[in-house]
Structures are given as structure tokens and as C-alpha cells.
C-alpha positions as CSV (number, residue, x, y, z in Angstrom):
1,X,242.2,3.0,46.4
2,X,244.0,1.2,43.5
3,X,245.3,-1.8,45.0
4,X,247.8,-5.5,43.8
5,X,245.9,-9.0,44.8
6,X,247.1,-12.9,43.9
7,X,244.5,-15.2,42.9
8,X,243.0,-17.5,45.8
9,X,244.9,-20.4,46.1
10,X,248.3,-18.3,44.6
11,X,251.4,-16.8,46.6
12,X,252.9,-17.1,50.0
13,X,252.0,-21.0,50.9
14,X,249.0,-21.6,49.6
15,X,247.4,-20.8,53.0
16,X,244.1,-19.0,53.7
17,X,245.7,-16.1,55.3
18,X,245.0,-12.7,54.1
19,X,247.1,-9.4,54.1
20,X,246.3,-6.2,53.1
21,X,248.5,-3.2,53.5
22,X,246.6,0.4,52.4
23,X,249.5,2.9,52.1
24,X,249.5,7.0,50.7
25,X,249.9,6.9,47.1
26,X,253.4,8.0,47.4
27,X,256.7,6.8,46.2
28,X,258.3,6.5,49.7
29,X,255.9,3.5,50.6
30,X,257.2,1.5,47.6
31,X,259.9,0.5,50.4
32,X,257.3,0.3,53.1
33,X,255.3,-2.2,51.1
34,X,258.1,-4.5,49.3
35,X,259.4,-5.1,52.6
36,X,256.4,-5.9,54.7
37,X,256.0,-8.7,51.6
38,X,259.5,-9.6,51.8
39,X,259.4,-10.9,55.4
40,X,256.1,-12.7,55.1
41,X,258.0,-14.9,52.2
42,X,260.9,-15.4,54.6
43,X,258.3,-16.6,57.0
44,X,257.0,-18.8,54.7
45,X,260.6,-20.1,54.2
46,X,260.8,-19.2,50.4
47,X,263.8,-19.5,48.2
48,X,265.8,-16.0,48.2
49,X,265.8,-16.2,44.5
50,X,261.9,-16.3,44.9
51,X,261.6,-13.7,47.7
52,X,263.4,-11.5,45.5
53,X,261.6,-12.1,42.8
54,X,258.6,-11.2,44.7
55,X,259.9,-8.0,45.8
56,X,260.5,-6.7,42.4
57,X,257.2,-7.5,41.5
58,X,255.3,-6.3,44.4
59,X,257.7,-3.3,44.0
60,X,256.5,-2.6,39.9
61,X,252.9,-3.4,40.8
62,X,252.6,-0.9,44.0
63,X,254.8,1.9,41.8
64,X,252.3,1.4,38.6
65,X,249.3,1.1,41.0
66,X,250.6,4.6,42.8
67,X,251.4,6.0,39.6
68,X,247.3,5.4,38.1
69,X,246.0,5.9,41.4
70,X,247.8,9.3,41.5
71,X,247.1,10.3,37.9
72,X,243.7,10.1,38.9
73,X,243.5,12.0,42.2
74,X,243.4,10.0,44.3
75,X,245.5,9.6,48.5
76,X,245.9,5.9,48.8
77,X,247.3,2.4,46.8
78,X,246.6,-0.7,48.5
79,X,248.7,-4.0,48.4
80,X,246.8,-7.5,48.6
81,X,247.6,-10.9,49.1
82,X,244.7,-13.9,49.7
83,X,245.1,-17.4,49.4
84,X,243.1,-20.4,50.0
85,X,244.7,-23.9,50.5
């Protein structure tokens, strides 16, 4: 599983809530994945600049982690996000 984490302490609030999302290593979930992110940020009450900053990078890093994860046989790219405060 090839997989995109932040650094405790980084990202959505600095809370200690974890999410993980484990989708195919296919293009389609891009979507799947950049929005899940999208609507924890606008939980979090983040900027719109930021939560679209967010999604373009969440959106590079699950397309470059499909991509490797692909190249080398594998059926699943993960997405990660844990934080401590």
C-alpha cells in the first residue's frame, strides 16, 4: 500500500484525530480521496484559499503515490492524516 501522512502535530487543527482512507490504486479515487480531505478542512473551518490548497496537494500526492504504487504491482494507495495537539 503506498500511502500520504502529515507529521504529528501538522494539518487539519492540530488535533489528535486520525484519518486514513485506503483506496484502489486507480485514477478515479483521486476524486474520492481530495474530497473526503476537502470536507474535513471545511470542518475544521479552514480558509478556502487553504482548503484548496490542500486539495491540490492531497490530489498530486495520491496521483504520484497511485502512479509508484501501480508501477510496482501493486491494488491499493492509501491517504493519511495524524496529528497530535
Amino acid at each position: 500500500m503506498a500511502g500520504v501522512s502529515g507529521a504529528p502535530g501538522e494539518g487539519l487543527g492540530g488535533t489528535d484525530e486520525t484519518v486514513q482512507i485506503s483506496v484502489p490504486a486507480r485514477p478515479e479515487f483521486v476524486g474520492v480521496v481530495r474530497h473526503a480531505l476537502g470536507a474535513l478542512a471545511r470542518m475544521r473551518d479552514l480558509p478556502d484559499t487553504s482548503v484548496d490548497d490542500l486539495k491540490l496537494a492531497v490530489s498530486e500526492a495520491v496521483t504520484n503515490a497511485i502512479s509508484r504504487h501501480g508501477a510496482a504491482g501493486g491494488s491499493e494507495s492509501g491517504a493519511s492524516r495524524g496529528g497530535r495537539r
